[in-house]
C-alpha positions in Angstrom: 9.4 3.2 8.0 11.9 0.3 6.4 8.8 -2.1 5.3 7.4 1.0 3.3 11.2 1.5 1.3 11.4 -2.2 1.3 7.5 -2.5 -0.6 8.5 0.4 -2.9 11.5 -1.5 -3.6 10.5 -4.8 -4.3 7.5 -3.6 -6.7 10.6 -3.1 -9.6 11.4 -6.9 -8.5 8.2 -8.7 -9.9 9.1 -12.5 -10.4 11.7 -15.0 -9.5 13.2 -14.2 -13.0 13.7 -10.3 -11.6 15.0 -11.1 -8.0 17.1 -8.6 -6.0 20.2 -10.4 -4.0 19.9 -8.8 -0.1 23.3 -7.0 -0.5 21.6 -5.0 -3.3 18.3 -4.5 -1.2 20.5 -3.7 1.6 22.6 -0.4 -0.4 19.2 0.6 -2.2 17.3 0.8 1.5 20.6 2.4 3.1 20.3 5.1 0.5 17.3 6.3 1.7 17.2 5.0 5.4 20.2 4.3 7.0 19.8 0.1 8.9 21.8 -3.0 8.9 21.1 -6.8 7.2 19.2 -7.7 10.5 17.1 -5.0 10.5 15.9 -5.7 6.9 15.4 -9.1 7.2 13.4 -8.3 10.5 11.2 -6.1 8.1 10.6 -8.3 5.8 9.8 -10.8 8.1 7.1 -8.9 9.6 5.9 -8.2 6.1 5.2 -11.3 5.2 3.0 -11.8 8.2 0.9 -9.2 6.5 -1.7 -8.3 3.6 0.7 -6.0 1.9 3.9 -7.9 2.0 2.2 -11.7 1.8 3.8 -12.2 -1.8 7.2 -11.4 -0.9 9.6 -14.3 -1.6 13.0 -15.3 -1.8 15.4 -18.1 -3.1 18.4 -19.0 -2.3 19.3 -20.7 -6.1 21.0 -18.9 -8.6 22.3 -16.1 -6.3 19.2 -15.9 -4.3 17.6 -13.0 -4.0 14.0 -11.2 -3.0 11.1 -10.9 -5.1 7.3 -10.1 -5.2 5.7 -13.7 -6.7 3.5 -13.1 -9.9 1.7 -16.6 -9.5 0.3 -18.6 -7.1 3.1 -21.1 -8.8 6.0 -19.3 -7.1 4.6 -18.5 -3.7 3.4 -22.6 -3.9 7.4 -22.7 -4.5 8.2 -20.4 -1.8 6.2 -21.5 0.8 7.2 -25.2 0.1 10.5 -24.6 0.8 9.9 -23.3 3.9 7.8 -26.2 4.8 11.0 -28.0 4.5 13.5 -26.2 5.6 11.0 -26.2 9.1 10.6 -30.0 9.1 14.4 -30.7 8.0 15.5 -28.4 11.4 12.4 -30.5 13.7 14.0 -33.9 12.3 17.5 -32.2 13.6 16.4 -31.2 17.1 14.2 -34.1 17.3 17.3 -36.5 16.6 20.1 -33.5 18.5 17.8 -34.4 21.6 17.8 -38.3 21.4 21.2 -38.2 21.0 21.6 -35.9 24.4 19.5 -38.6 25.9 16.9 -35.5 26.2 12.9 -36.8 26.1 10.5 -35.2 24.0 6.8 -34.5 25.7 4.0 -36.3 24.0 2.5 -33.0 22.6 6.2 -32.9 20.4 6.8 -36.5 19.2 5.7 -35.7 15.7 5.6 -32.1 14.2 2.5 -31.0 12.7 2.8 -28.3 10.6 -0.9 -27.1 9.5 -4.5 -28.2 10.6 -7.9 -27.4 8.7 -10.5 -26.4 10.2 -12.1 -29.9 11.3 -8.5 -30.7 12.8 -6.9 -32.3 9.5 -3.5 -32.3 8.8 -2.6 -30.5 5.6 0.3 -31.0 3.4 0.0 -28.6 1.3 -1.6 -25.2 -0.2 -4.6 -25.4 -2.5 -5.1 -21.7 -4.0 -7.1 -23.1 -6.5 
């Protein structure tokens, strides 16, 4: 299975210090299973949705690259850039569909990202 080559792979890339670009992912899986750039990322993406592949975490600085995160520091990192890249494309399509004279429904005026359990909104992570 490609998420058990990628795992393997990724434990010799501990640390946004030790990153592996995708194109070198990419030729290390195709040397033991044959797939294409989509189907890794796919992988990984599912990954990352479990236990096992939680940690996994990639930049785009520097040459980007994949990497397992060491602290709760570089996931934080991680993670926050997500967060933004997510509310950078809502602001788009939110702003795409007012241009388009397109109307938004109530429930999708303003995005909420995260909720705690008593319905707050939270801004960030707290692993501490």
């Amino acid at each position: 299975m490609i998420e058990e080559h990628i795992v393997a792979i990724l434990q010799n890339h501990i640390s946004i210090n030790n990153r592996i670009s995708s194109k070198d992912l990419l030729m290390k899986l195709n040397v033991v299973i044959r797939t294409t750039n989509r189907n890794m990322r796919q992988a990984i993406e599912n990954l990352r949705q479990q236990e096992q592949g939680a940690l996994i975490c990639s930049t785009t600085k520097n040459g980007g690259g994949y990497f397992l995160a060491t602290t709760k520091a570089e996931l934080e990192n991680y993670l926050r850039q997500d967060e933004h890249r997510c509310l950078e494309m809502w602001q788009r399509i939110r702003k795409q569909r007012q241009a388009a004279g397109l109307n938004l429904s109530d429930e999708f005026q303003q995005p909420v990202l995260f909720h705690d359990l008593h319905g707050k909104e939270i801004t960030h992570y707290d692993y501490e």
